[in-house]
C-alpha positions as CSV (number, residue, x, y, z in Angstrom):
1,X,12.2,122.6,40.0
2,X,12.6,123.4,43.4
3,X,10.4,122.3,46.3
4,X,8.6,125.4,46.4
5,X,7.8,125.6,43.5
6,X,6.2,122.1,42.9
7,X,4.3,123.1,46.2
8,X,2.8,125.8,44.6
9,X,2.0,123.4,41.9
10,X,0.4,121.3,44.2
11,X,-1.8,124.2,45.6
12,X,-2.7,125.6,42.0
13,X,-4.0,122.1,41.2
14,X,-6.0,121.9,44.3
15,X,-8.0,125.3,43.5
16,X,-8.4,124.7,40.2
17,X,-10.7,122.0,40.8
18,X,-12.0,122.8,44.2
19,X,-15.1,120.1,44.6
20,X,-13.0,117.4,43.3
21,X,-10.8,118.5,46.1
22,X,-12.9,118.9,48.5
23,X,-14.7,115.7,47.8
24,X,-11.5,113.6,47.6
25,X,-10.7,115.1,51.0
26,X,-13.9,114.6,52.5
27,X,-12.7,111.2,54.1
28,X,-9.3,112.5,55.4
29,X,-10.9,115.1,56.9
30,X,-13.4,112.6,58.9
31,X,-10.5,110.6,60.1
32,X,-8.5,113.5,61.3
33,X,-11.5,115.3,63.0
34,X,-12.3,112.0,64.8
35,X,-8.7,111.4,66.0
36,X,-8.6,114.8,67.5
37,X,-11.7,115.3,69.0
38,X,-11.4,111.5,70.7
39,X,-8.0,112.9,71.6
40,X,-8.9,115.8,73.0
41,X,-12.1,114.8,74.8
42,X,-10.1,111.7,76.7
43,X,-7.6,114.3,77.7
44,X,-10.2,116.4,79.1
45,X,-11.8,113.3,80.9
46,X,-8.4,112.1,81.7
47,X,-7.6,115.6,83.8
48,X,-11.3,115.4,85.2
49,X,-10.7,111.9,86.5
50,X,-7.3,112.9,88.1
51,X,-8.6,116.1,89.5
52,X,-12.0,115.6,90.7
53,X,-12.6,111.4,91.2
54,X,-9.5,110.0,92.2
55,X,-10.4,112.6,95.7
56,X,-9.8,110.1,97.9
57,X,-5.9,110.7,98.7
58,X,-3.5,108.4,98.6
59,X,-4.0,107.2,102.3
60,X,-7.9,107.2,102.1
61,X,-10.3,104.2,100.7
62,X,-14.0,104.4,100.9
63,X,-16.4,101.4,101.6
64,X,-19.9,101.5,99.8
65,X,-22.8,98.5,99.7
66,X,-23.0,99.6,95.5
67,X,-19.9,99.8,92.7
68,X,-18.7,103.1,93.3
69,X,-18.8,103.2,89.4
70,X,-21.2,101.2,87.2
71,X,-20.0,99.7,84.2
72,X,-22.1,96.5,84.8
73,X,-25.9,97.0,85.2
74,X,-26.7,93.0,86.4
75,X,-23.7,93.4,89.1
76,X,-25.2,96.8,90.0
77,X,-28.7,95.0,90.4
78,X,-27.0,92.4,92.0
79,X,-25.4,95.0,94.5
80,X,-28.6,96.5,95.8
81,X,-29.5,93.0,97.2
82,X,-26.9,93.3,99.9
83,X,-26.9,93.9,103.3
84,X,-26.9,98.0,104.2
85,X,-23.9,99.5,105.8
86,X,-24.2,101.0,109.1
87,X,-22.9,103.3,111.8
88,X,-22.5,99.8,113.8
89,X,-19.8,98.8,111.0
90,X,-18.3,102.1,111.6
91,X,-17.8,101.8,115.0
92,X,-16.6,97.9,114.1
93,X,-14.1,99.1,111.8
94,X,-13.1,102.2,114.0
95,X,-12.5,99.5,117.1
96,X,-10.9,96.7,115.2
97,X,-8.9,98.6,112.4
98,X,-5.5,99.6,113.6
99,X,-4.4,100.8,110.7
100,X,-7.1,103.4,110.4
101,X,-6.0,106.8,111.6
102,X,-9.7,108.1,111.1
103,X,-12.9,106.2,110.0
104,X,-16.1,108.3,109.2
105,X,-19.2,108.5,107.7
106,X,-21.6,110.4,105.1
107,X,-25.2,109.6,103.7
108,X,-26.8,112.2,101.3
109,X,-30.1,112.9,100.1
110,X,-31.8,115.6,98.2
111,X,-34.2,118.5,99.9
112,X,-34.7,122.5,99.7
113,X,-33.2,125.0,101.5
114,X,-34.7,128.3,102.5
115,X,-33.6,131.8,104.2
116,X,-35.9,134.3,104.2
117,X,-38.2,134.9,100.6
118,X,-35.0,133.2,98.9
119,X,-35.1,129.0,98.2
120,X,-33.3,126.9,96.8
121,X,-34.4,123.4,95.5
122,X,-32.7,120.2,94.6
123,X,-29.9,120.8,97.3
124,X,-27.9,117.8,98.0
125,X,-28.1,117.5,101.9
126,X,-25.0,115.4,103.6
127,X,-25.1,114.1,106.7
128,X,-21.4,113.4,107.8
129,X,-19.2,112.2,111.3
130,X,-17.5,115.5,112.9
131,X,-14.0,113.8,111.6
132,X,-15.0,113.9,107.8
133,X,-13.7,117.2,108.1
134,X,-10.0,115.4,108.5
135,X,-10.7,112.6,105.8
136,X,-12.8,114.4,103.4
137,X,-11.7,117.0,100.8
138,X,-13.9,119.8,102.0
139,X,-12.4,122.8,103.0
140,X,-13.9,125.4,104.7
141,X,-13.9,129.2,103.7
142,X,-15.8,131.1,106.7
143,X,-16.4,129.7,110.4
144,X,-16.0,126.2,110.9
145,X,-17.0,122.9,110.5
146,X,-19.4,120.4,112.6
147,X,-18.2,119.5,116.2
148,X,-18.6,116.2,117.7
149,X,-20.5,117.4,120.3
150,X,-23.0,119.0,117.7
151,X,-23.3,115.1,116.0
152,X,-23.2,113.2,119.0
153,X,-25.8,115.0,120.0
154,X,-27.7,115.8,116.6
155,X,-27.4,119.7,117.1
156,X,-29.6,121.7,114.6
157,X,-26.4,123.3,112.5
158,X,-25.0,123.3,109.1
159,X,-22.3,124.3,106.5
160,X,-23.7,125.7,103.6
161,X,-21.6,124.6,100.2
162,X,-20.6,128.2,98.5
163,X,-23.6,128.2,95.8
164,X,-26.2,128.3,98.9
165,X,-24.5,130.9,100.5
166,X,-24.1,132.9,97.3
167,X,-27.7,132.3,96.4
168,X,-29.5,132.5,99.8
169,X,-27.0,135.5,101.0
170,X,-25.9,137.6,98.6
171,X,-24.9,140.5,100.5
172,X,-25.0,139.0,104.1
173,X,-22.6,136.9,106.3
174,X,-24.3,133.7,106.7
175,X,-22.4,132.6,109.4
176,X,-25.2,132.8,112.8
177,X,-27.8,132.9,110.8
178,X,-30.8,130.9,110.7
179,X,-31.7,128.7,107.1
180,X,-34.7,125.9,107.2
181,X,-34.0,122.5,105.3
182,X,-37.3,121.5,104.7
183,X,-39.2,122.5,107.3
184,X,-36.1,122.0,110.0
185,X,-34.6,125.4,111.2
186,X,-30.5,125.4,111.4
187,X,-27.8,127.8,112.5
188,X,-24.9,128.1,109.9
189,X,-21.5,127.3,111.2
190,X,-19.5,127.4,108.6
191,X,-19.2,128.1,104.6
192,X,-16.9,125.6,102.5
193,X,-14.4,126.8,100.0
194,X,-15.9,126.8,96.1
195,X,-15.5,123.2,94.4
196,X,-16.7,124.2,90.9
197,X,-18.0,122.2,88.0
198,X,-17.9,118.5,87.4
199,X,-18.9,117.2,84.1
200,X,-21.4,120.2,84.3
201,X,-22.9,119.1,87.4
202,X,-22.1,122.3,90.1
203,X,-20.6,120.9,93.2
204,X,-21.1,123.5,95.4
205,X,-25.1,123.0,95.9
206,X,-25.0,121.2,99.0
207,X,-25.6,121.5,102.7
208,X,-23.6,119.2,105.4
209,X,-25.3,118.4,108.6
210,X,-24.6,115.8,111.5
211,X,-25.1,112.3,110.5
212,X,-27.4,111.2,113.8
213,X,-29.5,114.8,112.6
214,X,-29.8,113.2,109.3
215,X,-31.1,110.6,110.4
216,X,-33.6,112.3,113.0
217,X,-35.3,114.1,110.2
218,X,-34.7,111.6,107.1
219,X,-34.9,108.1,108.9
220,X,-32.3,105.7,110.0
221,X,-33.3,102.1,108.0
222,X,-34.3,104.0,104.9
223,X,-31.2,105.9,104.5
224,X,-28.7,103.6,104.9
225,X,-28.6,102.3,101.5
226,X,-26.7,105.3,100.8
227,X,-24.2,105.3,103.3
228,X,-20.7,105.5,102.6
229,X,-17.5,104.6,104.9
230,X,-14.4,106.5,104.6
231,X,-11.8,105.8,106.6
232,X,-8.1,107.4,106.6
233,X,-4.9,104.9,106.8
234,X,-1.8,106.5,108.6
235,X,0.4,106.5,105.8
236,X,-0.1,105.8,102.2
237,X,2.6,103.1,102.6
238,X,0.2,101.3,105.2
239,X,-3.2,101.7,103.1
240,X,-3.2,98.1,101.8
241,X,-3.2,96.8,106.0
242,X,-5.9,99.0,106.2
243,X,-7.8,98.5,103.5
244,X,-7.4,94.5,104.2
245,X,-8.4,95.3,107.9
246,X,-11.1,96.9,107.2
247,X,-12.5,93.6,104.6
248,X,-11.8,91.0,107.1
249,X,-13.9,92.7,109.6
250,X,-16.9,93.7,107.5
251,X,-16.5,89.9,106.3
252,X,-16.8,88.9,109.8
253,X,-19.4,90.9,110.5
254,X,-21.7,90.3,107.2
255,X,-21.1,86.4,107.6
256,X,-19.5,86.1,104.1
257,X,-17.7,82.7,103.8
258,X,-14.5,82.1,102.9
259,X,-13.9,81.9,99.1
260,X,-16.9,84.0,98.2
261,X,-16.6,87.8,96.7
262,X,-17.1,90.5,99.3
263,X,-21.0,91.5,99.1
264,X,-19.8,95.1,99.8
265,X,-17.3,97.7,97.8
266,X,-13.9,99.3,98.7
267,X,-12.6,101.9,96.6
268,X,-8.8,103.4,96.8
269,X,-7.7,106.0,94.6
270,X,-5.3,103.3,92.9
271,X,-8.6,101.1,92.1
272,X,-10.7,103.7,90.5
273,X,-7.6,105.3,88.6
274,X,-7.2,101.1,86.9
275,X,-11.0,101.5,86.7
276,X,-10.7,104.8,84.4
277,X,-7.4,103.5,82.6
278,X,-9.7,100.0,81.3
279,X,-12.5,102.4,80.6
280,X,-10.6,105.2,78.5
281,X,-8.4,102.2,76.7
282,X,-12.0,101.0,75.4
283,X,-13.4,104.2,74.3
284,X,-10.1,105.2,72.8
285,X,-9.6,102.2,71.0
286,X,-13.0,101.8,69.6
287,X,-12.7,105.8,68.3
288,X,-9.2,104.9,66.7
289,X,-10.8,102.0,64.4
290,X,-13.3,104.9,63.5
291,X,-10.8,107.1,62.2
292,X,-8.5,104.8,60.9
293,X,-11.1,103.4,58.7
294,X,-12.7,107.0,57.3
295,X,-8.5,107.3,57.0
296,X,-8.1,104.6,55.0
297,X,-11.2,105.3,53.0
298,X,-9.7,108.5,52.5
299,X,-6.5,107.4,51.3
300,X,-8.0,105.1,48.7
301,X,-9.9,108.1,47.4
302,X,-6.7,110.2,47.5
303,X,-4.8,107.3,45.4
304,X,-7.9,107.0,42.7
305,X,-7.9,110.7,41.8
306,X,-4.1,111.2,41.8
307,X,-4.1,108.2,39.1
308,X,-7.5,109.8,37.5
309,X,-4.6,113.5,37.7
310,X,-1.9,111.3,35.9
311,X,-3.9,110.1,33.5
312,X,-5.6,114.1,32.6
313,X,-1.9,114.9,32.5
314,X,0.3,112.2,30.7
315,X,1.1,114.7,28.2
316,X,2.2,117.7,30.7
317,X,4.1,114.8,31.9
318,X,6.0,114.1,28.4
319,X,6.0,117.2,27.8
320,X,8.6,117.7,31.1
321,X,10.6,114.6,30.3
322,X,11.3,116.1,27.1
323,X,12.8,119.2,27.9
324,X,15.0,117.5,30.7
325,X,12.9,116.4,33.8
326,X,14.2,113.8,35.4
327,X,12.3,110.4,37.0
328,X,13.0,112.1,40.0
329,X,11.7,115.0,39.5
330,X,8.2,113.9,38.4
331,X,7.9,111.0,41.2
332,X,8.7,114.4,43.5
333,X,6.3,116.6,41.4
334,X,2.7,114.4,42.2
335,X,4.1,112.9,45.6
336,X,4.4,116.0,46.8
337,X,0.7,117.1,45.1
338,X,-0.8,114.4,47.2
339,X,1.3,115.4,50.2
340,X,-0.2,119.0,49.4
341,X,-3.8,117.1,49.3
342,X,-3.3,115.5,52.2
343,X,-2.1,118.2,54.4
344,X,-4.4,120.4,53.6
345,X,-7.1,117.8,54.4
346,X,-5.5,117.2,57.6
347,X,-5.0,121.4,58.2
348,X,-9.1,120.9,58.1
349,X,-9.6,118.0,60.3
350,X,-7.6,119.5,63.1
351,X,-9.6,122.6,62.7
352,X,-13.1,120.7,62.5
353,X,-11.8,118.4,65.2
354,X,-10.9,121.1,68.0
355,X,-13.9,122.8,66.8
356,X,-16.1,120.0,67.5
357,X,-14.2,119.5,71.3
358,X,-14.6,122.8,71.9
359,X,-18.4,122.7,71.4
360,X,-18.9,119.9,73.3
361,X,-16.8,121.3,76.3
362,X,-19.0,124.3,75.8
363,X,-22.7,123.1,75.0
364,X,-22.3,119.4,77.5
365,X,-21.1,118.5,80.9
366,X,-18.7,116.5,78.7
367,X,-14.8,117.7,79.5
368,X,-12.3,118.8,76.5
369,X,-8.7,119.6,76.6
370,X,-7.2,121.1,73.6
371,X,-3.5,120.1,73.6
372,X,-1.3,121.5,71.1
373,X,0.4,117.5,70.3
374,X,-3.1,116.8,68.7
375,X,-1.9,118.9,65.8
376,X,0.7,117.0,65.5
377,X,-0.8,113.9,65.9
378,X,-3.1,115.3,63.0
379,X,-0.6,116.3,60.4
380,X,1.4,113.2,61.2
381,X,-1.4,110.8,59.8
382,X,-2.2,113.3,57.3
383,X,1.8,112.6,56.0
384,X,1.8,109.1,56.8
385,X,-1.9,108.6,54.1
386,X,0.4,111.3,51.6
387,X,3.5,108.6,51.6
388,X,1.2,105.2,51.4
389,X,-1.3,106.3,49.3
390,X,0.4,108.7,47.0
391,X,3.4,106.8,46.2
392,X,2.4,104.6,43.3
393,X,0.6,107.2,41.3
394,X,3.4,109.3,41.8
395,X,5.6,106.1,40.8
396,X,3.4,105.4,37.4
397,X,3.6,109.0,36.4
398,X,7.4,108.9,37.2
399,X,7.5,105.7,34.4
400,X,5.3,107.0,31.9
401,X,7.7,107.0,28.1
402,X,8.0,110.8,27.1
403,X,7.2,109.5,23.7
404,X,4.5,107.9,24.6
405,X,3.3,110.6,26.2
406,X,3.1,113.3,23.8
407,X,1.8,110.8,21.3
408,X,-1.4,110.6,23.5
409,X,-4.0,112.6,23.0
């Protein structure tokens, strides 16, 4: 019998008892789907992470009084005890770092913008240093950005993120025209270039002002729980100098004694990318043991209903030996029935995995990545459940005594 043939076999059995099927699958199917939807979503995250965190630059490294990610609540807790950053440790670190090409500054809060009839709420206002426009990642689209004659002296002007100036100018250049934050009138200078989406959160829904106007209408003490250093090494090469510059002087400044963790945070791109690695390795570790155990579950169920399928069919079985099939030829005849079962099972969990991704790329702010070496990943375990859990019915129905066989009713 040739290959084909005994596939076709294998498919014939399958829809003649479609439940028992379906049911035996049902496991297999779990496994898969979980496999490729964990696969897919930590690609997605994984391309996220790389294109949207890890901002920073090679050469840059940011200093905040909180983790710039949370993963510990108590240390978090812990972290809101500290001492608040200021613009005097900017100016420290701007004096004493020599390795800093550029050291700046932003502090954000939330407020509503209006021009005209049209308002926007829940607008992310930033109050930045004139040289964040060298170590940020903002780009600007139309005008400019803020001078540091506008922060130095805490000129009423601003750059509208492009959402605001979509929403609050639809058909108008905003550029010289006059928008209110709160109740604060401000001349737009400049439009930045479109972000997008992260995680479902818009990123273009902000307005950037001069840090010392922040603070005029917001507050100095009360804002500076938010602040956030950035500062710009002048090579990637010479970050590390920097970065350690930068320590020993807020150390010095914070009175933190020797031997004791900072009480502040510095974050380089390489230290939030070993942040995401530990992260991701968790989350795809724990979703592995998922899958492998509805696998494995599925296997055993494959193996009990191809030996429950050798049993309904000793005499089909004796019946082939008789007429001239070979050992060989039945061990290939139900291994390659419950490689049929298996892949077919695995054909669905693909599907019901990228499915699932694809809905929750679509319906959350969670990110998915369909790549095209999940199916293979899928079919792969889908073999490997067909060749460990199918061999030994396939091996007992291979050594089953043609006389025997036909004798049993």
């Amino acid at each position: 019998m040739s290959k084909i043939e005994t596939l076709k076999m294998g498919f014939a059995s399958l829809w003649a008892h479609k439940l028992r099927s379906f049911l035996t699958l049902l496991g297999l199917i779990i496994g898969v789907a979980t496999l490729i939807t964990v696969i897919t979503i930590v690609d997605g995250a994984n391309a996220y992470v790389q294109d949207k965190v890890i901002a920073l630059g090679s050469d840059s490294f940011q200093i905040t009084k909180t983790p710039p990610v949370v993963t510990d609540m108590d240390e978090y807790f812990d972290a809101l005890r500290y001492k608040d950053l200021t613009m005097e440790d900017v100016d420290a670190i701007k004096r004493g770092c020599s390795e800093c090409l550029d050291v700046g500054a932003q502090v954000t809060t939330s407020g509503h913008v209006k021009y005209g009839r049209r308002e926007l709420t829940d607008v992310e206002i930033r109050g930045v240093t004139a040289n964040m426009v060298k170590i940020g990642h903002v780009d600007i689209a139309e005008g400019r950005y803020i001078l540091t004659w506008e922060d130095e002296h805490a000129a009423s002007v601003c750059v509208l993120g492009a959402e605001v100036a979509e929403k609050l100018f639809p058909h108008l250049d905003p550029i010289g025209k006059t928008v209110k934050i709160g109740p604060h009138p401000h001349r737009v200078v400049g439009v930045a270039d479109r972000i997008g989406s992260i995680l479902g959160q818009d990123q273009d829904t902000f307005v950037i002002i001069p840090i010392n106007r922040f603070f005029k209408m917001y507050g100095y003490r009360n804002r500076l729980q938010d602040l956030t250093i950035t500062a710009r090494a002048a090579h990637s090469e010479r970050l590390p100098l920097a970065v350690d510059q930068a320590r020993l002087i807020l150390r010095g400044r914070r009175h933190v004694p020797y031997g004791q963790r900072d009480n502040f945070y510095i974050a380089t791109a390489d230290t939030l990318r070993s942040l995401w690695d530990n992260i991701k390795s968790a989350f795809f570790i724990a979703f592995i043991i998922i899958a492998s155990i509805a696998s494995v579950v599925g296997g055993i169920v494959i193996m009990n209903i191809m030996l429950v399928t050798v049993a309904e069919r000793t005499r089909e079985i004796g019946l082939r030996k008789s007429v001239g099939a070979r050992r060989r030829d039945i061990l290939e005849q139900f291994f390659m029935e419950a490689l049929t079962l298996c892949l077919v099972g695995g054909g669905i969990g693909v599907g019901l995995g990228f499915a699932v991704a694809l809905l929750v790329n679509r319906y959350t702010p969670f990110p998915a990545v369909v790549q095209p070496e999940a199916v293979l990943v899928g079919l792969v375990v889908s073999s490997a459940i067909a060749l460990i859990f199918g061999i030994y019915p396939a091996q007992r129905a291979a050594a089953l005594d043609p006389v025997e066989a036909l004798r049993r009713e």
